[in-house]
C-alpha positions in Angstrom: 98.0 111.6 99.2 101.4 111.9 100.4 102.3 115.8 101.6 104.5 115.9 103.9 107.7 117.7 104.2 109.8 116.3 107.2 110.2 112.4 106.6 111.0 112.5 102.9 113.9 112.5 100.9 118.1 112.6 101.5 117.5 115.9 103.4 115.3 115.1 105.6 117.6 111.6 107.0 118.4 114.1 110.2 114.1 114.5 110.7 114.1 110.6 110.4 116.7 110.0 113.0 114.7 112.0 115.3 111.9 109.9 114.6 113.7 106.9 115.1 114.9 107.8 118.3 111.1 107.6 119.3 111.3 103.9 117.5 109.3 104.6 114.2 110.7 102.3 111.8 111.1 103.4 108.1 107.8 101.5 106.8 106.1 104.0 109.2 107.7 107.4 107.7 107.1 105.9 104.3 103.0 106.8 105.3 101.0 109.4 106.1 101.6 110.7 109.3 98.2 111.7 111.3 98.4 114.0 114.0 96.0 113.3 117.0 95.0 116.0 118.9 94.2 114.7 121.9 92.5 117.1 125.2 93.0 114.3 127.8 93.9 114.8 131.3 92.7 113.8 134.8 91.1 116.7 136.5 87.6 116.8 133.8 85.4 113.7 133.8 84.4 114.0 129.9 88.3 113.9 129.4 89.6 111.1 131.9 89.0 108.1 129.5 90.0 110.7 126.1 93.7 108.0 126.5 91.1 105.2 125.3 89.2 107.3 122.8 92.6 108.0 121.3 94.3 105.0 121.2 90.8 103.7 118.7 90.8 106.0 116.8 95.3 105.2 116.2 93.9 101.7 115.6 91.6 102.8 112.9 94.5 104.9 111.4 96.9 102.0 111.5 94.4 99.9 109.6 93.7 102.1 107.0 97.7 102.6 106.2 98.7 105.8 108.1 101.2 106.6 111.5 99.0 108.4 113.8 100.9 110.6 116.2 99.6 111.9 119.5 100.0 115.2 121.2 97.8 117.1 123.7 96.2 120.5 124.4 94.9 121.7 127.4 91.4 121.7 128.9 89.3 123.4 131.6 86.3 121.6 133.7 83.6 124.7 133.9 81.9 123.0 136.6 84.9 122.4 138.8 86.0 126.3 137.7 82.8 127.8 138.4 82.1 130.3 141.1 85.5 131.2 142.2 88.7 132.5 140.3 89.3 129.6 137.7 86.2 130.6 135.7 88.1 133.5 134.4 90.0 131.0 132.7 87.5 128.9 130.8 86.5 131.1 127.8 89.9 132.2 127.5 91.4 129.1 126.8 89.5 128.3 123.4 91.9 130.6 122.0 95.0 129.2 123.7 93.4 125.7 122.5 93.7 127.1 119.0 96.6 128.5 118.5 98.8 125.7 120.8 97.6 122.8 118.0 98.2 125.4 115.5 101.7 125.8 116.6 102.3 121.7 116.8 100.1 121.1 113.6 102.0 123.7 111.5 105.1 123.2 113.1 105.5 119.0 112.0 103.6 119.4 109.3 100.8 116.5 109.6 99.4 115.2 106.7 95.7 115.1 108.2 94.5 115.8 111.9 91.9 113.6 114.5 90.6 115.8 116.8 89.5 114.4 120.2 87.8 116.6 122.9 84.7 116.6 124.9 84.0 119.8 126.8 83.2 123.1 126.7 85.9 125.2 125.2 88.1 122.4 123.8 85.5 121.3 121.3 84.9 125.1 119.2 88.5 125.7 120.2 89.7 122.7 118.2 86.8 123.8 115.5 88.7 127.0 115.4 92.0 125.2 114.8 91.2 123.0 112.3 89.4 126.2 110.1 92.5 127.9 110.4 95.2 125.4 109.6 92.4 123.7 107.4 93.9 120.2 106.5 92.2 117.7 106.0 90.4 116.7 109.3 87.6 115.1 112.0 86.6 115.1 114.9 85.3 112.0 117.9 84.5 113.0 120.7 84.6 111.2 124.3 80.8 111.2 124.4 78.6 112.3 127.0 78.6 111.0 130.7 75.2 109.5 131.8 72.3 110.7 133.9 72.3 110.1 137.4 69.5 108.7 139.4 68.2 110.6 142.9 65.1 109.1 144.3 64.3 107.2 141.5 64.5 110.2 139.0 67.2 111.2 136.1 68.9 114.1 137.4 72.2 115.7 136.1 75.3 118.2 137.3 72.7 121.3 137.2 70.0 119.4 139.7 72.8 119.4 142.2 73.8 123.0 141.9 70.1 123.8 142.0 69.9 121.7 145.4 72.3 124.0 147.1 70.1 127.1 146.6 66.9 124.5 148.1 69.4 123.5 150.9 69.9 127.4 151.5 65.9 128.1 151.3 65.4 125.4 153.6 63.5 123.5 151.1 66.1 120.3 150.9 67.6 119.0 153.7 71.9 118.7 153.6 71.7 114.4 153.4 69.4 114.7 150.7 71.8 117.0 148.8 74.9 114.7 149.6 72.8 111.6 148.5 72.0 113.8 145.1 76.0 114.4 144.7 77.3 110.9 145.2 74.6 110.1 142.3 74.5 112.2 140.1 77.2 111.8 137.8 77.7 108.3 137.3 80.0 107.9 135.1 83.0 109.7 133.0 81.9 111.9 129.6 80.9 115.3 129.3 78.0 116.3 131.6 74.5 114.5 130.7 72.7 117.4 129.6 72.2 119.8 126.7 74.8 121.8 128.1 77.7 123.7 126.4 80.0 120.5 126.2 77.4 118.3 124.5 75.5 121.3 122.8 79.1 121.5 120.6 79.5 117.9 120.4 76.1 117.8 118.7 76.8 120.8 116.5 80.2 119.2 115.7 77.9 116.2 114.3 75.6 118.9 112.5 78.3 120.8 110.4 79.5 117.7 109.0 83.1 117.6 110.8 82.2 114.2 113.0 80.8 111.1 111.8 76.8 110.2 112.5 77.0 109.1 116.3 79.8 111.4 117.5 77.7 114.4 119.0 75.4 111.2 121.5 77.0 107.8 121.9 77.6 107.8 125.6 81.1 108.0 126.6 81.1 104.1 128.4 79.1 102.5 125.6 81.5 100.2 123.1 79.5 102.1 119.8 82.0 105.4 121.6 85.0 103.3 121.1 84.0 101.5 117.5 83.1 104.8 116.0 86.7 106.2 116.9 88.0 102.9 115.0 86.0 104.0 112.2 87.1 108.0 112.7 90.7 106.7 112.2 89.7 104.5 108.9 87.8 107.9 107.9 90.6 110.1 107.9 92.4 108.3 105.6 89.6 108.5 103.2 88.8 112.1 103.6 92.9 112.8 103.3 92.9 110.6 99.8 89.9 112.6 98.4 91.5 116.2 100.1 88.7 116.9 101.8 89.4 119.9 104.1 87.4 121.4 107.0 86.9 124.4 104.9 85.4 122.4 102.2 83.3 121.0 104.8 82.1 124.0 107.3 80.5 126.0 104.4 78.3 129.0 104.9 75.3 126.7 104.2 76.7 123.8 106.2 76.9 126.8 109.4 73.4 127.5 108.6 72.5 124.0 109.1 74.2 123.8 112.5 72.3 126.8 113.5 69.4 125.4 112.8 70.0 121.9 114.6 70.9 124.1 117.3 67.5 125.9 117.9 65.6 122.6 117.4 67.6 120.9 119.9 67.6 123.9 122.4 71.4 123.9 122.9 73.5 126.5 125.1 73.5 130.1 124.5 76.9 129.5 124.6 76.7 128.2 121.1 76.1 131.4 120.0 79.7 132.5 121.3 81.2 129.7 119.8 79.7 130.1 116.4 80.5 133.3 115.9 84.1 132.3 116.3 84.3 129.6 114.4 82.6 131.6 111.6 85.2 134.6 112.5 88.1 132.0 111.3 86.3 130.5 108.5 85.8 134.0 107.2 82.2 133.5 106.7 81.1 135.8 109.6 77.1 135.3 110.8 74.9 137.8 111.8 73.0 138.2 114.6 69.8 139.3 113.1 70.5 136.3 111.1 70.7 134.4 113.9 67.4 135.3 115.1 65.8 134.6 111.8 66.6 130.9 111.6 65.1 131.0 115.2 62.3 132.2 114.0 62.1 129.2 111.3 62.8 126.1 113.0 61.1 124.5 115.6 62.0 123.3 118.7 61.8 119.6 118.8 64.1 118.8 122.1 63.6 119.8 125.8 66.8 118.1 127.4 68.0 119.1 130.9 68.2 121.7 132.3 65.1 122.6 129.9 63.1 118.9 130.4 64.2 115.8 132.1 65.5 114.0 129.4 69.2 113.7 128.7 71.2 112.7 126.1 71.2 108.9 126.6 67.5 109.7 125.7 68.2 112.1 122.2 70.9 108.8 121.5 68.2 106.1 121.5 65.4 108.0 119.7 67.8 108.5 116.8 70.5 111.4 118.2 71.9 114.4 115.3 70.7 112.2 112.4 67.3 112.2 113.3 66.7 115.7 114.6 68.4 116.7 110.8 66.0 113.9 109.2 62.7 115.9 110.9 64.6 119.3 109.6 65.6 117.9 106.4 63.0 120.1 104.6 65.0 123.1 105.5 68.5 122.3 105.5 70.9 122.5 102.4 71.3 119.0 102.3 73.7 119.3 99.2 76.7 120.1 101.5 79.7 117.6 102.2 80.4 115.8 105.4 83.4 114.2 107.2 82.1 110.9 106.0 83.0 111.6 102.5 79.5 112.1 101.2 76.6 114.6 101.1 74.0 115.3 103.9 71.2 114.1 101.6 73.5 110.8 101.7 74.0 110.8 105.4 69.7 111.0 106.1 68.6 108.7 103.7 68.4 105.8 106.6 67.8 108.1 109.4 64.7 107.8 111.4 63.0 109.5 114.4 63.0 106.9 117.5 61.5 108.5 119.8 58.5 111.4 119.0 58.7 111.8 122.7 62.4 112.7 123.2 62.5 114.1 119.2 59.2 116.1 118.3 57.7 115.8 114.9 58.4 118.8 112.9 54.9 118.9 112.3 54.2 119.2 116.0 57.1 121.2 118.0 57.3 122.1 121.5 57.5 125.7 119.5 57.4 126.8 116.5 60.8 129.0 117.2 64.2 127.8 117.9 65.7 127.7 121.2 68.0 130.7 121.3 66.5 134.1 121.0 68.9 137.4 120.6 67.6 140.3 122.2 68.3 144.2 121.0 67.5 147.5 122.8 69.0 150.5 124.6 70.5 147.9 127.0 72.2 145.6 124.4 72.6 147.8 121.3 74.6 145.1 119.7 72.8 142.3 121.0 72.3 139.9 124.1 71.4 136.1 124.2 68.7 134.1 125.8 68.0 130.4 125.8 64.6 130.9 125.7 63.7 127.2 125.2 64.4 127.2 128.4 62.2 129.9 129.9 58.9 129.5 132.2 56.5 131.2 129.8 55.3 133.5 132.3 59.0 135.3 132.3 59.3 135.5 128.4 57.7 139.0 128.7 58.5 140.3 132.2 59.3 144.2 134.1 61.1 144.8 137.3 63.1 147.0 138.9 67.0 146.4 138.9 69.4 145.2 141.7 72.8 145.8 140.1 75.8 144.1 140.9 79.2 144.4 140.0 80.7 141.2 140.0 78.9 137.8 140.4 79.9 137.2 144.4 77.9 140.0 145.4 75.1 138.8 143.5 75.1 135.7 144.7 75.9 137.2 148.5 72.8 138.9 147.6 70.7 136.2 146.4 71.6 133.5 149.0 70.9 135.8 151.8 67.4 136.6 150.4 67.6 140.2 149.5 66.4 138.8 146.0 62.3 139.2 145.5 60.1 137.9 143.0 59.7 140.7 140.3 63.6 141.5 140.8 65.6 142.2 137.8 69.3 140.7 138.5 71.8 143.0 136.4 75.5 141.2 136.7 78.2 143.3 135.2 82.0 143.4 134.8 82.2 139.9 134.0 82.4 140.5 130.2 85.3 139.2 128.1 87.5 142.5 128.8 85.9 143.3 132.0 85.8 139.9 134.1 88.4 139.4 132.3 87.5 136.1 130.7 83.3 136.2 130.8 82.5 134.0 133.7 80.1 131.4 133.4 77.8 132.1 136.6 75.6 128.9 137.0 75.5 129.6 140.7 73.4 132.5 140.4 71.0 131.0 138.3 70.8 127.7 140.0 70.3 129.0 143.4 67.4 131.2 142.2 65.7 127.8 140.6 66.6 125.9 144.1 64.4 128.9 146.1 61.5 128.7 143.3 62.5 132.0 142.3 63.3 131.3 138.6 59.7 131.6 137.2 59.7 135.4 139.4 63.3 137.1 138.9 65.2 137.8 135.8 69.1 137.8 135.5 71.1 139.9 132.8 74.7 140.2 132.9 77.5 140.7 130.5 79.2 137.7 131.3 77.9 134.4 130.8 75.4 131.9 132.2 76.0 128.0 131.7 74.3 125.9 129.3 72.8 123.9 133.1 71.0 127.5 133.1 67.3 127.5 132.9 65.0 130.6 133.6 65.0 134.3 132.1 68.6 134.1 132.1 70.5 136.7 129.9 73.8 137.0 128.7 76.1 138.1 126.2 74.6 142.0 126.7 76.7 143.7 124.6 78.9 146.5 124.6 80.0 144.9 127.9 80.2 147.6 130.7 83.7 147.8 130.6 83.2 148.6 126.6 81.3 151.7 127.9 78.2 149.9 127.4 74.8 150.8 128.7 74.6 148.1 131.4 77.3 150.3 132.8 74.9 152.9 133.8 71.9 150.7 135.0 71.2 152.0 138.4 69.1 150.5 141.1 65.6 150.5 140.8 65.5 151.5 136.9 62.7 149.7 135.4 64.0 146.8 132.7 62.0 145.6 130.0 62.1 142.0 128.5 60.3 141.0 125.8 62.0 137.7 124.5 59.4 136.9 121.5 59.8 140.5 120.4 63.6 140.3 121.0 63.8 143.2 122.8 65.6 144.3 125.5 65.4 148.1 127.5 65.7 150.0 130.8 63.1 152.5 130.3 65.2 155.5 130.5 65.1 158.4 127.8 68.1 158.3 125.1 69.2 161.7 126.9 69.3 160.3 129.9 71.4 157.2 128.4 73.7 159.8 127.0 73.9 162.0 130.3 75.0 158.7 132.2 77.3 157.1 129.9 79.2 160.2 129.7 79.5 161.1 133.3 80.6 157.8 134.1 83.1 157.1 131.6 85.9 158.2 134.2 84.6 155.3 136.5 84.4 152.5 134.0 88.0 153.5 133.0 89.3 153.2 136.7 87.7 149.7 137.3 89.9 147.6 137.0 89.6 143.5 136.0 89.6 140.6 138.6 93.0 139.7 137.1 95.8 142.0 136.1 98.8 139.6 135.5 99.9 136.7 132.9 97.7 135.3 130.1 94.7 137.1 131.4 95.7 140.9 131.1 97.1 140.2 127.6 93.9 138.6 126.7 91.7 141.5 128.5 93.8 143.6 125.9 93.1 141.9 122.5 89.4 140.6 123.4 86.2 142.2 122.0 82.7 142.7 123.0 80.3 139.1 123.0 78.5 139.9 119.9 82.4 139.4 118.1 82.2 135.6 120.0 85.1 137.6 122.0 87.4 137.3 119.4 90.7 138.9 119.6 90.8 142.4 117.5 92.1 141.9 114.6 
């Protein structure tokens, strides 16, 4: 069980005085030493009480005979980043998540790693690390935060972003909006709905890298704390039988999160993240393939934004295990799990809770998965839609385009009503390259729902939209604009076609025409230049590829 390189052995006494200065004693370097990664810091509610989280899970280590060692990463808070310049930020720091635990990991040699984040780009950034460095590893999460109450319903971070486009429409007064955000996030944890943060967590669950529990505890419940005990004890297991996240995150066992993914209606930011997780486990996915587990699970959750339930809910009906028990008939339950046994193992005592929070599989809210991938002369290689998500009138929808470049003038746009029902929203330069970093843009979205316009207008953009994003919300279009793709060319009033159940995606323009524009314009998508040009950013906007990669860096 015993690996490491940098406490053993006459060679190593000046690595052991270093140690020592820190006041390890020698029974402590005689064990396995456990890195914990750990994202905490004081500017993200998931990640405030992460100190707590950690200091379990070193318990559970110290009881099962190891030396757990802390160090840190970095983390971004999308909702306190969004709309301004720090969302440029938030996608591109999965991959300096990455390769800053690779660096310590590698660097002091850890016999086996515990992985704690909780939000949006920390948890598939520290998915991506532990592929790559692929010791043996798990994760435990902070958990999410709970639902807020505002006149006596559960709301969530998206109602209040929603409330600011009603305060703008006239349709909420400014009290009633204040009242909404001194309520609605009541307590630490990742954001209450099945947004990007707990959309991961719950995948994390599904692939088999956290125990049962980790992707729904709530963050201020004692289970959140006992199951980090027990993800210490774990790791000690899984390092005895060399159990490695490779062995784990198998082709099959991606499939299976893919498929947990469209039942539960999770972020189409999951997408994104999959991809690049996939990307470093070398088992790349494909998009079609993507759309064809769509097409063959069922949706059995609508969580917030999509319903009014939240997590707390999907928790006490059962939480991951149960939506994989309903699934069980189409998952490879053969695969291994961070518990040290089989998924067939894991389900045998799982149950469904709650047929109102968790649908029978028998009878789905649909009979296809929450995530649709569109194709078409607009997004030759792809765009995504959480179409769980979408008013059914706007699953098929045609409208002329009002094209932006940028999301400010969008929203300048939308806010001061220049937006009409019918309206196609095209957002561009906001892709990985040209953004640079693909901006989340919940505002946008959230300010059409708050006017009642998000069952009338479409949005398509290159860049991102939150997981808090309900509506015909698409993102991801790729090539981005600044890849020369066609959203580049989309002028103002060019009729766009969306047809989400036929995956399909077009501005009804001829293929000479496409050609015509792309080439006359390529001097002008050359000369516009990123939002940032300086530090991490303009390397990144250097390396970074297109959305249908997961805007991974070229290789």
């Amino acid at each position: 069980m015993m690996t490491n390189k940098v406490t053993q052995g006459v060679e190593r006494a000046p690595h052991r005085s270093l140690f020592k200065a820190m006041g390890y004693v020698d029974e402590e370097l005689k064990q396995p030493l456990i890195g914990i990664v750990n994202s905490h810091n004081e500017i993200i509610p998931g990640h405030k009480h992460l100190k707590q989280i950690s200091e379990a899970v070193k318990s559970g280590v110290r009881m099962a005979g190891g030396t757990p060692m802390e160090f840190s990463t970095i983390a971004v808070c999308d909702g306190i980043a969004m709309n301004h310049l720090g969302m440029h930020y938030s996608l591109a720091s999965r991959e300096i998540i990455a390769d800053s635990i690779e660096i310590v990991a590698s660097a002091h040699d850890f016999d086996a790693l515990v992985f704690v984040p909780n939000c949006d780009k920390v948890v598939p950034g520290m998915l991506m690390a532990a592929a790559r460095i692929n010791k043996p590893s798990i994760f435990v999460s902070g958990g999410p935060m709970l639902a807020g109450r505002f006149k006596d319903k559960p709301v969530s971070l998206s109602n209040v972003f929603e409330a600011v486009g009603a305060v703008k429409a006239g349709k909420m007064s400014e009290a009633d909006l204040y009242e909404m955000e001194e309520n609605a996030c009541p307590s630490c944890g990742s954001c209450s709905g099945m947004f990007t943060a707990n959309s991961m967590n719950c995948l994390t669950e599904a692939i088999g890298m956290a125990l049962p529990g980790g992707g729904t505890i709530p963050a201020v419940f004692a289970h959140r704390e006992r199951l980090a005990k027990y993800t210490g004890i774990k790791i000690m297991e899984i390092l005895k039988e060399n159990i490695r996240p490779k062995d784990i995150m198998s082709k099959a066992a991606l499939e299976n999160a893919l498929s947990v993914d469209m039942a539960l209606g999770c972020s189409s930011n999951t997408i994104l993240h999959l991809l690049a997780i996939a990307h470093e486990l070398e088992a790349e996915i494909d998009l079609q393939r993507i759309n064809q587990v769509s097409s063959e699970t069922p949706q059995l959750c609508k969580l917030s934004p999509a319903g009014d339930q939240h997590i707390e809910d999907l928790y006490y009906a059962g939480g991951i295990q149960a939506v994989m028990k309903e699934l069980e008939y189409k998952l490879d339950t053969s695969v291994i799990t961070a518990t040290g046994k089989s998924l067939a193992e894991n389900l045998q005592h799982a149950a469904n809770l709650d047929t109102n929070v968790i649908r029978p599989a028998s009878d789905p809210y649909s009979k296809t998965g929450g995530i649709a991938v569109l194709f078409g002369n607009l997004a030759p290689d792809g765009a995504v839609v959480k179409q769980g998500a979408v008013a059914p009138e706007m699953l098929i929808h045609q409208g002329p385009a009002k094209v932006y470049d940028g999301e400010e003038a969008a929203v300048e746009a939308i806010m001061s009503g220049q937006i009409v029902a019918g309206d196609v929203v095209v957002i561009r330069y906001e892709g990985p390259r040209g953004g640079p970093g693909m901006r989340e843009m919940l505002t946008p979205t959230s300010a059409l729902a708050g006017m009642g316009l998000d069952k009338q207008v479409a949005l398509l953009t290159d860049g991102r939209f939150s997981g808090a994003t309900r509506g015909a919300s698409i993102g991801h279009v790729s090539p981005e604009a600044k890849a020369y793709g066609p959203i580049a060319v989309v002028k103002n009033g060019d009729i766009i076609a969306i047809e989400i159940p036929n995956r399909k995606l077009d501005v009804q323009i001829s293929e000479q025409e496409m050609k015509e524009r792309l080439d006359s314009e390529k001097e002008a998508i050359d000369a516009k230049q990123p939002r940032v040009t300086k530090g991490y950013l303009k390397r990144y906007a250097e390396k970074v590829q297109s959305a249908n990669t997961g805007a991974v860096f070229q290789k």
